[in-house]
N, CA, C and O atoms as a Maestro MAE file, in Angstrom:
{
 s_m_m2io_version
 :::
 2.0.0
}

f_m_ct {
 s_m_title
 :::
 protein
 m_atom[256] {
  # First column is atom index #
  i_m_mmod_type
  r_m_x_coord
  r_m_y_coord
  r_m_z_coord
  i_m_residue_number
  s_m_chain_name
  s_m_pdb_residue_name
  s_m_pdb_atom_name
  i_m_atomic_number
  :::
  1 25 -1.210 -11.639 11.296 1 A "UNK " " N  " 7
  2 3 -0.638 -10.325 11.030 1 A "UNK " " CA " 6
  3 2 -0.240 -9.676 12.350 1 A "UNK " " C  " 6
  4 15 -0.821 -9.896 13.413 1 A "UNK " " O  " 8
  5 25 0.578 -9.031 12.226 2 A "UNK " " N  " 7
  6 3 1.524 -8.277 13.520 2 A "UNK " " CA " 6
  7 2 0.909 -6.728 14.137 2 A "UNK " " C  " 6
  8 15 1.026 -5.563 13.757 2 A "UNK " " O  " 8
  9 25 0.522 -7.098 14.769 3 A "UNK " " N  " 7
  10 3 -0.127 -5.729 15.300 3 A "UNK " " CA " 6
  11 2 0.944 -4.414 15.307 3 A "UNK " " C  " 6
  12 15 2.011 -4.741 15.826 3 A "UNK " " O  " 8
  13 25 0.914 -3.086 14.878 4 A "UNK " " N  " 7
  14 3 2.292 -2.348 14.431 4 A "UNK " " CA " 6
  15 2 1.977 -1.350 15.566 4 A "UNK " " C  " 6
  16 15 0.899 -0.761 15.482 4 A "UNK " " O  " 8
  17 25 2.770 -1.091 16.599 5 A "UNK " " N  " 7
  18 3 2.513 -0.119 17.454 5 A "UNK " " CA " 6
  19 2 3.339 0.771 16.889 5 A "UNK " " C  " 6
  20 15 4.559 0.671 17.015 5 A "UNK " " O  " 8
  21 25 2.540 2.109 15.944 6 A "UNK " " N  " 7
  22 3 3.571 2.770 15.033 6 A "UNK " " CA " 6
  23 2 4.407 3.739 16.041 6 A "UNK " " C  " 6
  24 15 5.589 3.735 15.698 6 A "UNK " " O  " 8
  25 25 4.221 4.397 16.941 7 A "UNK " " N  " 7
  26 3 5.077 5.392 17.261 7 A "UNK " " CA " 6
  27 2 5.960 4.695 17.773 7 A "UNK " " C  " 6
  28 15 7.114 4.914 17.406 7 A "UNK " " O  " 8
  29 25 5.720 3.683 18.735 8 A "UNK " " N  " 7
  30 3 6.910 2.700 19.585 8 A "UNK " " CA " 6
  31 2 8.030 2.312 18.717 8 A "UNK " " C  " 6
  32 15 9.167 2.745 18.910 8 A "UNK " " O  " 8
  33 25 7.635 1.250 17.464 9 A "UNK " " N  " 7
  34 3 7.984 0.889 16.463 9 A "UNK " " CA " 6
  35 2 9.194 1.871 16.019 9 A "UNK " " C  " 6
  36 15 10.353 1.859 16.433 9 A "UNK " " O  " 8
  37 25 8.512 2.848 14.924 10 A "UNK " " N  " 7
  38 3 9.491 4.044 15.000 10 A "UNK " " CA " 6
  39 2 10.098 4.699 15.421 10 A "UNK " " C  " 6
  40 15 10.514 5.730 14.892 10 A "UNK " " O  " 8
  41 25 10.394 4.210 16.753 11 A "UNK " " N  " 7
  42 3 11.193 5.079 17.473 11 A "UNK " " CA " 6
  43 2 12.623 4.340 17.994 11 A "UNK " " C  " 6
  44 15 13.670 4.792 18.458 11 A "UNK " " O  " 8
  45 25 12.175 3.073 17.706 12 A "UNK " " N  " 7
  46 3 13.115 1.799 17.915 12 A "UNK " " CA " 6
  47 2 13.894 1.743 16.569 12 A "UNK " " C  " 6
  48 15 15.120 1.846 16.545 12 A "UNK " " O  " 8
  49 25 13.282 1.608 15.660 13 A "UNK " " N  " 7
  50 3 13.860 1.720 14.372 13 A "UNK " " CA " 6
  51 2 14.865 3.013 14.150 13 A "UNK " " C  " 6
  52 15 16.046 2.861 13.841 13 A "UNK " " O  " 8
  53 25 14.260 4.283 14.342 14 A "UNK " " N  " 7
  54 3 14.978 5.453 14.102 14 A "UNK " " CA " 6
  55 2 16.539 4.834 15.075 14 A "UNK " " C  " 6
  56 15 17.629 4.519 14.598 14 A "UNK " " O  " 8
  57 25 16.128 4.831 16.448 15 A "UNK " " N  " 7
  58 3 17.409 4.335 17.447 15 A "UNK " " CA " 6
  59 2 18.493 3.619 16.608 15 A "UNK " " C  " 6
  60 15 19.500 4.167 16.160 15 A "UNK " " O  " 8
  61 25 18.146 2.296 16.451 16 A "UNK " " N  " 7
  62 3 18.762 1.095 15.871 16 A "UNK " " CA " 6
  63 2 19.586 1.941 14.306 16 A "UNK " " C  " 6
  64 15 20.774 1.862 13.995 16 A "UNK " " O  " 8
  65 25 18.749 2.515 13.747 17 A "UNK " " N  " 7
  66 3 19.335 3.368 12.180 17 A "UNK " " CA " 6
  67 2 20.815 4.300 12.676 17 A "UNK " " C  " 6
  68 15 21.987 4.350 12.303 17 A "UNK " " O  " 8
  69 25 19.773 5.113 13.963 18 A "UNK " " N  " 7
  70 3 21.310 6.158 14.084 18 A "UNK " " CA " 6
  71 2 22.588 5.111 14.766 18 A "UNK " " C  " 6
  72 15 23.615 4.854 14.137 18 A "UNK " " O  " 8
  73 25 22.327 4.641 16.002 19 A "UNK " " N  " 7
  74 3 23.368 3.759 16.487 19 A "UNK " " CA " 6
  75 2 24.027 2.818 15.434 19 A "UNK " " C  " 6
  76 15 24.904 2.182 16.019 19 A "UNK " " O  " 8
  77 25 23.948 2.411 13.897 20 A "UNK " " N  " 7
  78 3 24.706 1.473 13.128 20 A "UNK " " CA " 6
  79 2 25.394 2.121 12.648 20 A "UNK " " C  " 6
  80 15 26.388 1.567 12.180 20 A "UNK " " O  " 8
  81 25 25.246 4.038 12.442 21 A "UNK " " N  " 7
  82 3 26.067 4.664 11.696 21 A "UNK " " CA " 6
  83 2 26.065 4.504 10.222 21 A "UNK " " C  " 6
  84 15 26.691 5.286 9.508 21 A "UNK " " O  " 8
  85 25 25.223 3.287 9.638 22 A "UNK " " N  " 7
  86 3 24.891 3.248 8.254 22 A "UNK " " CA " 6
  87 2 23.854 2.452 7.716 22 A "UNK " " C  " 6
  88 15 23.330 1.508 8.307 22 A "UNK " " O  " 8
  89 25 23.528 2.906 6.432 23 A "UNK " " N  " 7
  90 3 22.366 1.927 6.601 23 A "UNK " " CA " 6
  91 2 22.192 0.802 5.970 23 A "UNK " " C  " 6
  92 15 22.963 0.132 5.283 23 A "UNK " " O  " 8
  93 25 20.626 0.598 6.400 24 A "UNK " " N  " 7
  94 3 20.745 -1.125 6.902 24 A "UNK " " CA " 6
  95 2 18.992 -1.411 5.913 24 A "UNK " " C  " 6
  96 15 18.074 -0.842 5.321 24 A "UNK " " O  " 8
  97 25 19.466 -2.569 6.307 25 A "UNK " " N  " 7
  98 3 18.337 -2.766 5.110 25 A "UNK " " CA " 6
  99 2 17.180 -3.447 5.775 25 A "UNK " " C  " 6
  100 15 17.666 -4.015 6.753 25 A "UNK " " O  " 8
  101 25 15.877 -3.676 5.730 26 A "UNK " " N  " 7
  102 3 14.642 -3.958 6.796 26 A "UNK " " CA " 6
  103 2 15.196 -5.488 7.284 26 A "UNK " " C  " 6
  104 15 15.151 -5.678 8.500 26 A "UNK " " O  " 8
  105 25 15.485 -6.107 6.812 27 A "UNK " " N  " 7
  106 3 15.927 -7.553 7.447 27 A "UNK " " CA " 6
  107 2 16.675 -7.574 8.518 27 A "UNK " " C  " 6
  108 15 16.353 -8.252 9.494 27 A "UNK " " O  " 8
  109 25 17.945 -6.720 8.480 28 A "UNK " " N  " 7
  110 3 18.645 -6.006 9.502 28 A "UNK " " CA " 6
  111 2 18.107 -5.485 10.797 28 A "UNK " " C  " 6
  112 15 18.319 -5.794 11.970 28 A "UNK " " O  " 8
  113 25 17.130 -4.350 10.056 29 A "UNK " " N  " 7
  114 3 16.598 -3.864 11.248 29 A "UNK " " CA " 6
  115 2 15.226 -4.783 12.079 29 A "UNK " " C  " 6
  116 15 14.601 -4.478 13.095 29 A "UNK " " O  " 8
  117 25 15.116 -5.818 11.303 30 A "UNK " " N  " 7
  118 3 14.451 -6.825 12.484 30 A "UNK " " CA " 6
  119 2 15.236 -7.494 12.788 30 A "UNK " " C  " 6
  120 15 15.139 -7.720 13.994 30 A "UNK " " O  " 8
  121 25 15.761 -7.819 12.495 31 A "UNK " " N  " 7
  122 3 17.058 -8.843 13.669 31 A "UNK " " CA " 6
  123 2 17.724 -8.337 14.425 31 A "UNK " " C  " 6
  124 15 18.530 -8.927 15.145 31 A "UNK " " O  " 8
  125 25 17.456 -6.802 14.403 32 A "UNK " " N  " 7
  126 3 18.548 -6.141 15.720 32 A "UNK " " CA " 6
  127 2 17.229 -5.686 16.854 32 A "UNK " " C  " 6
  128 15 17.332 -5.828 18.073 32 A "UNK " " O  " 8
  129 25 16.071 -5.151 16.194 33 A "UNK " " N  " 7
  130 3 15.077 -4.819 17.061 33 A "UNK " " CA " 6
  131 2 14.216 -5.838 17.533 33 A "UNK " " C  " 6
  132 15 13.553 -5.822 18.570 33 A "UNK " " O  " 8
  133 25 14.295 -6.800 16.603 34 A "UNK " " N  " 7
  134 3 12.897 -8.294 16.953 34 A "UNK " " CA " 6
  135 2 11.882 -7.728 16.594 34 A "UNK " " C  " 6
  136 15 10.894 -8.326 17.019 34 A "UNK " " O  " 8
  137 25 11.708 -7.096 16.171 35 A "UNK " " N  " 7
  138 3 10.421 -6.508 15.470 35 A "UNK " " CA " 6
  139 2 10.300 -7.526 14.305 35 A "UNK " " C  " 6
  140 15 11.316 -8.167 14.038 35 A "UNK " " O  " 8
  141 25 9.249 -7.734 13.629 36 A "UNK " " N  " 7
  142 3 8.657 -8.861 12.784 36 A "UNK " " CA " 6
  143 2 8.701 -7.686 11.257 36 A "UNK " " C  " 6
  144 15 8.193 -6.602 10.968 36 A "UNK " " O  " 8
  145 25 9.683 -8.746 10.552 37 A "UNK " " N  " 7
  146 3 9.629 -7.762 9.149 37 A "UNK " " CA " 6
  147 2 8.890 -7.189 8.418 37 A "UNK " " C  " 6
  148 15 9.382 -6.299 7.725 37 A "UNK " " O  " 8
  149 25 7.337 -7.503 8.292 38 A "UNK " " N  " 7
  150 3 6.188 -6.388 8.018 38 A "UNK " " CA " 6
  151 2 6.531 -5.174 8.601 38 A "UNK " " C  " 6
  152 15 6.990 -4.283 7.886 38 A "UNK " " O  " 8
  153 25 6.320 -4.949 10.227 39 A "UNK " " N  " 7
  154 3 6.012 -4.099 11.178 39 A "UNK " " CA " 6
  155 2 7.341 -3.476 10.919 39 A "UNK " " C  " 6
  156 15 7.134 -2.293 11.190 39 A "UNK " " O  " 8
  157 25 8.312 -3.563 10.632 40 A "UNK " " N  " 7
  158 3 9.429 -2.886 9.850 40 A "UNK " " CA " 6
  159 2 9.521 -2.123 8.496 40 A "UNK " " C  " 6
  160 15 9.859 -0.954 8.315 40 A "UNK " " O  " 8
  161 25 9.146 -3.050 7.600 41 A "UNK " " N  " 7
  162 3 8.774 -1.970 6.304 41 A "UNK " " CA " 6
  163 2 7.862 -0.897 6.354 41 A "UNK " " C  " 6
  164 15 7.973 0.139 5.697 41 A "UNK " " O  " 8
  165 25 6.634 -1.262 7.430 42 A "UNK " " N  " 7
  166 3 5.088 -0.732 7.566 42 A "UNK " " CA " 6
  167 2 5.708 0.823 8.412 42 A "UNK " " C  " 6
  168 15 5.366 1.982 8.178 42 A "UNK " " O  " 8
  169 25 6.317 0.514 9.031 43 A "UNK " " N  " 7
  170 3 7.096 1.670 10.077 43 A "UNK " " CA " 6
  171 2 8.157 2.559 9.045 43 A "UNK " " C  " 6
  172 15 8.168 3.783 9.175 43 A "UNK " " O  " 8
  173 25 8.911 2.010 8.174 44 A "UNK " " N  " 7
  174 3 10.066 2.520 7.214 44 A "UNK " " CA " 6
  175 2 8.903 3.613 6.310 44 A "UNK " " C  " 6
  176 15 8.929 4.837 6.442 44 A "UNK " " O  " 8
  177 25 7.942 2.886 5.416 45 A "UNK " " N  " 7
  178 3 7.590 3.565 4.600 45 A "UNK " " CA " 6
  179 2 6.689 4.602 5.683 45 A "UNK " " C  " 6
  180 15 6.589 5.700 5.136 45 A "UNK " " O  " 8
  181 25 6.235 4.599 6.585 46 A "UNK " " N  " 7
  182 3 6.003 6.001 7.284 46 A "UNK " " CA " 6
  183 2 7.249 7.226 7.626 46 A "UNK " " C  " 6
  184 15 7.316 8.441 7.439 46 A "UNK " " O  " 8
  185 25 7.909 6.480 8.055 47 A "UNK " " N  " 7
  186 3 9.114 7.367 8.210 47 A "UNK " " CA " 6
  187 2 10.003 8.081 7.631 47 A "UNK " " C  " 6
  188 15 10.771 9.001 7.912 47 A "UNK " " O  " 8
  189 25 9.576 7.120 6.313 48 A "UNK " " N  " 7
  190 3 9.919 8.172 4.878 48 A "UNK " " CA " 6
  191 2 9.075 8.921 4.178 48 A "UNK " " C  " 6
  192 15 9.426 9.674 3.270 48 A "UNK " " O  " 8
  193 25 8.162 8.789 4.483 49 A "UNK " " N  " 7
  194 3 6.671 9.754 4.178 49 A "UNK " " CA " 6
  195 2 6.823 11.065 5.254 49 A "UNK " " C  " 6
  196 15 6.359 12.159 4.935 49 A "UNK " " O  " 8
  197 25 7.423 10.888 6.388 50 A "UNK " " N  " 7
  198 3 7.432 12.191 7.293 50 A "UNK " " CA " 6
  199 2 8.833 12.695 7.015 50 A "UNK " " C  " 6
  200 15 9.085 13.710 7.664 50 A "UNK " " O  " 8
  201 25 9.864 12.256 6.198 51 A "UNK " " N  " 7
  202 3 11.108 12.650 5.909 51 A "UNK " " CA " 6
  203 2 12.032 12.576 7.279 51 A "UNK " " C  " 6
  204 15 12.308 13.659 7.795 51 A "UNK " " O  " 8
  205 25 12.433 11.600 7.781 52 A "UNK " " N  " 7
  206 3 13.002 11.459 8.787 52 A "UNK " " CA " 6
  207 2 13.612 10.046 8.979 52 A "UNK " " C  " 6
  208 15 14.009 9.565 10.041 52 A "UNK " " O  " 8
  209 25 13.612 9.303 7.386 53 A "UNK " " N  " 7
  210 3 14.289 8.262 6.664 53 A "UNK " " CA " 6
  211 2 14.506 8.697 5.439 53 A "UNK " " C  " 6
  212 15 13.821 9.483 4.784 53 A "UNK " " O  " 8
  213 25 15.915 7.922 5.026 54 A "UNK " " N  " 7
  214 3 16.207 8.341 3.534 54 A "UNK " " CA " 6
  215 2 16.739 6.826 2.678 54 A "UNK " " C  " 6
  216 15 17.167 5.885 3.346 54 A "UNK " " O  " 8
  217 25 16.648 6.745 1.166 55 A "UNK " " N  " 7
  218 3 17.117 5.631 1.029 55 A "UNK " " CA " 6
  219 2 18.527 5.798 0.136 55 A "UNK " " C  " 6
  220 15 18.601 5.764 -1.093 55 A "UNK " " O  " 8
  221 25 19.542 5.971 1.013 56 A "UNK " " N  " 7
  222 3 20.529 5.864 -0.136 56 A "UNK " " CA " 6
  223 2 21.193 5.351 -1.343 56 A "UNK " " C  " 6
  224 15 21.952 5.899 -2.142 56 A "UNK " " O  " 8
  225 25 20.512 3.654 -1.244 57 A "UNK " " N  " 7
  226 3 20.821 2.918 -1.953 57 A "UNK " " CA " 6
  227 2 19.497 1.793 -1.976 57 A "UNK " " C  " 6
  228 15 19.052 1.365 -0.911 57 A "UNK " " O  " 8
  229 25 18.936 1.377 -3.271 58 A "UNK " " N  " 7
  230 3 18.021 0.697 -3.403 58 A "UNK " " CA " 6
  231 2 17.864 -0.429 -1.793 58 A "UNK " " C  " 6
  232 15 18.676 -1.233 -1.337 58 A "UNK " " O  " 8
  233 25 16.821 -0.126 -1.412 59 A "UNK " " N  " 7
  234 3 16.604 -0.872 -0.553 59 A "UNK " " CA " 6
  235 2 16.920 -1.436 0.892 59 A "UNK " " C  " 6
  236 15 16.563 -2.463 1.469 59 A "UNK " " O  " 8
  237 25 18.031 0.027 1.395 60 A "UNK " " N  " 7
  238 3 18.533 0.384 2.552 60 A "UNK " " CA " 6
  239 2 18.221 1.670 3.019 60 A "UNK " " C  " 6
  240 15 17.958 2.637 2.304 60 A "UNK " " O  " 8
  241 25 18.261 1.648 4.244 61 A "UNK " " N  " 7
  242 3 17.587 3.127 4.851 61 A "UNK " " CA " 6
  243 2 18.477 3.348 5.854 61 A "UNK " " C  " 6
  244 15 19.137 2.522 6.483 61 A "UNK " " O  " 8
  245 25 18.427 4.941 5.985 62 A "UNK " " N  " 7
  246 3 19.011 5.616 7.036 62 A "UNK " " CA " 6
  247 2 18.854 6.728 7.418 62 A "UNK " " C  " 6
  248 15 18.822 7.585 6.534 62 A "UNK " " O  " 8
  249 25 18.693 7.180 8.851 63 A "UNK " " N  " 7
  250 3 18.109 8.567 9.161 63 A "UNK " " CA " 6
  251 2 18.592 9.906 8.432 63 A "UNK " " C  " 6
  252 15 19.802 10.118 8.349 63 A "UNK " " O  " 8
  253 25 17.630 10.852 7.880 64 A "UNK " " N  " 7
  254 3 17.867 12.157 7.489 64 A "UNK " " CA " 6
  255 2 18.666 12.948 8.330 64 A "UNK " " C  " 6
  256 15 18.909 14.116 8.030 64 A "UNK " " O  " 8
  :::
 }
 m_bond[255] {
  # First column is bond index #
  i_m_from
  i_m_to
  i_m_order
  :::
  1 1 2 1
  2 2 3 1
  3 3 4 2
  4 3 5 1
  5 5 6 1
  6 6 7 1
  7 7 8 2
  8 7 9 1
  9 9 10 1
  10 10 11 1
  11 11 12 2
  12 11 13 1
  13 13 14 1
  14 14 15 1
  15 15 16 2
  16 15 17 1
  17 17 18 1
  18 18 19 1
  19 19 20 2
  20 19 21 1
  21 21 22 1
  22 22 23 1
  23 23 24 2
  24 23 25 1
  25 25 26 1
  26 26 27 1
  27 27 28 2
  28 27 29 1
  29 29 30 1
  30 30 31 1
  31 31 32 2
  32 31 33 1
  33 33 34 1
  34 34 35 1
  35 35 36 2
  36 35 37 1
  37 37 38 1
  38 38 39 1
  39 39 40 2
  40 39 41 1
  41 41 42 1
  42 42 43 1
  43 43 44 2
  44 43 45 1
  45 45 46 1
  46 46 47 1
  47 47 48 2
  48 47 49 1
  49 49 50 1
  50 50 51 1
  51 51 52 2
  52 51 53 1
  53 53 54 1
  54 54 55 1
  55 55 56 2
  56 55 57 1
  57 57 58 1
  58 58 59 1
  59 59 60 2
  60 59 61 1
  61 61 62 1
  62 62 63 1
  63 63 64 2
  64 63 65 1
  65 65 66 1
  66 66 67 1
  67 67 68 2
  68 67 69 1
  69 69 70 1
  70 70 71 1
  71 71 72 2
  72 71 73 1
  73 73 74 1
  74 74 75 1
  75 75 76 2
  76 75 77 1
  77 77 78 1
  78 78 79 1
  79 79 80 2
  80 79 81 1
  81 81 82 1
  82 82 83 1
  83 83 84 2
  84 83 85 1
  85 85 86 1
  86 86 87 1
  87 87 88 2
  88 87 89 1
  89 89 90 1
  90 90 91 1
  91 91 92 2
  92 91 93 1
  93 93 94 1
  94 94 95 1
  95 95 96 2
  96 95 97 1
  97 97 98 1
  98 98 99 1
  99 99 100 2
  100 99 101 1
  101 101 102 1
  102 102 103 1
  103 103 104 2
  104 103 105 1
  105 105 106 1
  106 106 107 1
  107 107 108 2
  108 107 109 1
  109 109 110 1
  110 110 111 1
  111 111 112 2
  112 111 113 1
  113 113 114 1
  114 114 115 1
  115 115 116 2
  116 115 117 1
  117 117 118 1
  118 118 119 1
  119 119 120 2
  120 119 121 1
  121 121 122 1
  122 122 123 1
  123 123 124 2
  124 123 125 1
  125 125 126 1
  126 126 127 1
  127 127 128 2
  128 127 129 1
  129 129 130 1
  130 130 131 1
  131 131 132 2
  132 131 133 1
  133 133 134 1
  134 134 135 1
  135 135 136 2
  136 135 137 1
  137 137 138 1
  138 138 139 1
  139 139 140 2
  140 139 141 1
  141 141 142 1
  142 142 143 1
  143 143 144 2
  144 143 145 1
  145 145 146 1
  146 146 147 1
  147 147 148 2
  148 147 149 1
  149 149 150 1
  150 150 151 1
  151 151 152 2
  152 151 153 1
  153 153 154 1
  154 154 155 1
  155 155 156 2
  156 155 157 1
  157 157 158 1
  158 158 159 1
  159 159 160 2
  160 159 161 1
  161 161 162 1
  162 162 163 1
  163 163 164 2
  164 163 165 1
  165 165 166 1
  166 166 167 1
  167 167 168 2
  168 167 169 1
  169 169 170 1
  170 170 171 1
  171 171 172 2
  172 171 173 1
  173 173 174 1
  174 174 175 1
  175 175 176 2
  176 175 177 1
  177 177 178 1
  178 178 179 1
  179 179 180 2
  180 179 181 1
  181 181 182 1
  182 182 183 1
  183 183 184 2
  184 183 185 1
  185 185 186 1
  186 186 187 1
  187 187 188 2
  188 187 189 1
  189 189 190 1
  190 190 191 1
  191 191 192 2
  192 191 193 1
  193 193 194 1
  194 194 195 1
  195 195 196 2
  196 195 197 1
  197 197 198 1
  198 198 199 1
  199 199 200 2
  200 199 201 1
  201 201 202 1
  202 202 203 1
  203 203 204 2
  204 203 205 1
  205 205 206 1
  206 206 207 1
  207 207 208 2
  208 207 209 1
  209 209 210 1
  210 210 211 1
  211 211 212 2
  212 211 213 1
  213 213 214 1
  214 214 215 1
  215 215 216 2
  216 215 217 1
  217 217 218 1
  218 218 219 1
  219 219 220 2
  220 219 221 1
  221 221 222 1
  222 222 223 1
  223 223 224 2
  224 223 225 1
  225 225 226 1
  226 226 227 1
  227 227 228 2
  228 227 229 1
  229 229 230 1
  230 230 231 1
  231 231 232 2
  232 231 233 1
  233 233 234 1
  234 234 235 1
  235 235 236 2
  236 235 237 1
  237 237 238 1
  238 238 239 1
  239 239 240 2
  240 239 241 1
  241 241 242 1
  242 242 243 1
  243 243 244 2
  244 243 245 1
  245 245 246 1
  246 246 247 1
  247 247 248 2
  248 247 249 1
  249 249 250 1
  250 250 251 1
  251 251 252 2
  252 251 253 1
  253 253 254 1
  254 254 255 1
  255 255 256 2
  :::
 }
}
């Protein structure tokens, strides 16, 4: 299991979300960050719990 350094994590993710201009779906956002796809969802569903991710479409995310 992937150790999740959450604030680092999220902050890479948020980056990577605004710089695509649209959103992207967790597979995406590990292949652009190298982050390991757990430590991606594990980071998403926080970030949508603090409202500062949104999901527009089943199973893609993008910053509020």
């Amino acid at each position: 299991m992937t150790k999740v350094n959450r604030m680092g994590d999220e902050e890479i993710i948020l980056n990577v979300m605004k710089e695509a201009g649209n959103a992207l779906r967790p597979g995406e956002i590990a292949e652009l960050t190298g982050l390991d796809k757990d430590a991606v969802s594990n980071a998403i569903k926080s970030l949508k719990k603090d409202g500062k991710v949104a999901s527009p479409k089943r199973c893609y995310y993008a910053p509020t």
